[in-house]
C-alpha positions, 0 to 999 in steps of 0.5 A, spaced: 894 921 455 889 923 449 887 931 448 881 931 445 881 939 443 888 936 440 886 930 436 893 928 439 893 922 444 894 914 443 885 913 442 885 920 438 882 918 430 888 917 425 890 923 422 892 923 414 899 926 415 905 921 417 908 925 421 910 923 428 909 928 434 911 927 441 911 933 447 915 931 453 915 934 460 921 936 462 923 929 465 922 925 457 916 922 459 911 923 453 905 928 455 902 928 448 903 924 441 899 922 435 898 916 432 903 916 427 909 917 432 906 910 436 906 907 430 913 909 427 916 908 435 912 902 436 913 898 430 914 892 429 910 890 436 903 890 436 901 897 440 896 893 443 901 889 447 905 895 449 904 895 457 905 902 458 905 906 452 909 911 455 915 909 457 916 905 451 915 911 447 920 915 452 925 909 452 925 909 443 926 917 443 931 915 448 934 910 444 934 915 438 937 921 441 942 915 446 949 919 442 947 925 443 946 930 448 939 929 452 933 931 450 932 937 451 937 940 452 938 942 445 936 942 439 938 936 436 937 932 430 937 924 429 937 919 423 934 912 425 930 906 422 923 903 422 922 897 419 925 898 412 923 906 413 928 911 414 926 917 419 929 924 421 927 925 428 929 933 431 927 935 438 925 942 439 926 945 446 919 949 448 918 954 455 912 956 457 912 964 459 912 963 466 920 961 464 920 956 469 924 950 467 920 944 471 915 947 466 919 946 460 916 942 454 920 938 449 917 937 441 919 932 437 918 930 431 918 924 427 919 925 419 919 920 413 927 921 410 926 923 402 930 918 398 935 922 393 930 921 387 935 925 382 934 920 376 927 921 376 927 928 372 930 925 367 926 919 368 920 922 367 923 927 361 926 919 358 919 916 358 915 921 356 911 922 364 905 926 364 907 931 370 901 926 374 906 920 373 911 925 374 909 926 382 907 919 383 914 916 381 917 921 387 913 919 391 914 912 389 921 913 391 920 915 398 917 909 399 909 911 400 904 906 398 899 908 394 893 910 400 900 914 402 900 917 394 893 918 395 893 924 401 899 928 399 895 929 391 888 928 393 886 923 388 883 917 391 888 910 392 885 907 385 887 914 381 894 913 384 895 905 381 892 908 375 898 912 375 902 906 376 899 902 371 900 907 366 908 908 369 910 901 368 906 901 362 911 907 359 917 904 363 915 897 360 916 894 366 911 889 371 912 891 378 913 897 382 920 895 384 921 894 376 920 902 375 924 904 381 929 900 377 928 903 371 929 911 375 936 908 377 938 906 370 936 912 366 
């Protein structure tokens, strides 16, 4: 199931981003995916104790999508939980040139849901925050740990607890639920 020219498949190297990806065949059964999708389909089990990786990830996507419509059909779109993360997964029916059906592909992605931080402007207007901290405490509300923060501002995970430190500091609180507190306060 690995594509070495795609990077994509169970074995490939873990990629940065934490977005999922899935293609299907025209029968659901998983030809390609990411890491990150085994990760956010599979969790909690341990991946190693998956027995067919495959139909547990095409069994999940069929969960997911279980009140719609059958993947790809349609476009389609759906909410679902893993663990304590919220995720929006949307399918995206592909046709090759040929137009035949049996060679139809179907994408789908798995995206971390956005927490509504509409508190944080004025959060960071109230507590004084440098734009830096400002971006920090976003992410922070859309529930990313510190190596996650790191990778979408391109500073190191040690960058990002010094955000946080400076952030509590300002915010006069000791944890990070404690400024997730304090940007539903304000």
């Amino acid at each position: 199931m690995d594509s070495p020219a795609l990077g994509l498949g169970y074995g490939g190297p873990r990629a940065s981003s934490t977005v999922g990806l899935v293609l299907l065949d025209h029968a659901g059964i998983p030809i390609y995916f990411n890491p990150e999708a085994v990760r956010i389909l599979t969790y909690p089990r341990d991946r190693g104790n998956v027995n067919d990786l495959g139909k547990s990830l095409r069994d999940q996507i069929q969960s997911i999508f279980r009140s719609r419509s059958s993947v790809g059909q349609t476009d389609l779109t759906s909410q679902f939980r893993s663990g304590r993360r919220h995720y929006i997964c949307r399918s995206f029916p592909l046709m090759r040139a040929s137009r035949n059906p049996l060679s139809s592909v179907t994408a789908v992605l798995l995206e971390r849901a956005a927490l509504q931080t509409f508190g944080v402007p004025a959060a960071a207007r109230r507590f004084r925050l440098t734009e830096r901290e400002h971006q920090t405490v976003t992410l922070l509300m859309d529930g990313l740990t510190s190596k996650e923060i790191a990778v979408r501002m391109n500073v190191t995970p040690n960058t990002v607890k010094t955000f946080v430190r400076l952030i509590m500091s300002k915010m006069a609180v000791s944890t990070r639920s404690g400024i997730v507190g304090k940007i539903f306060a304000a």
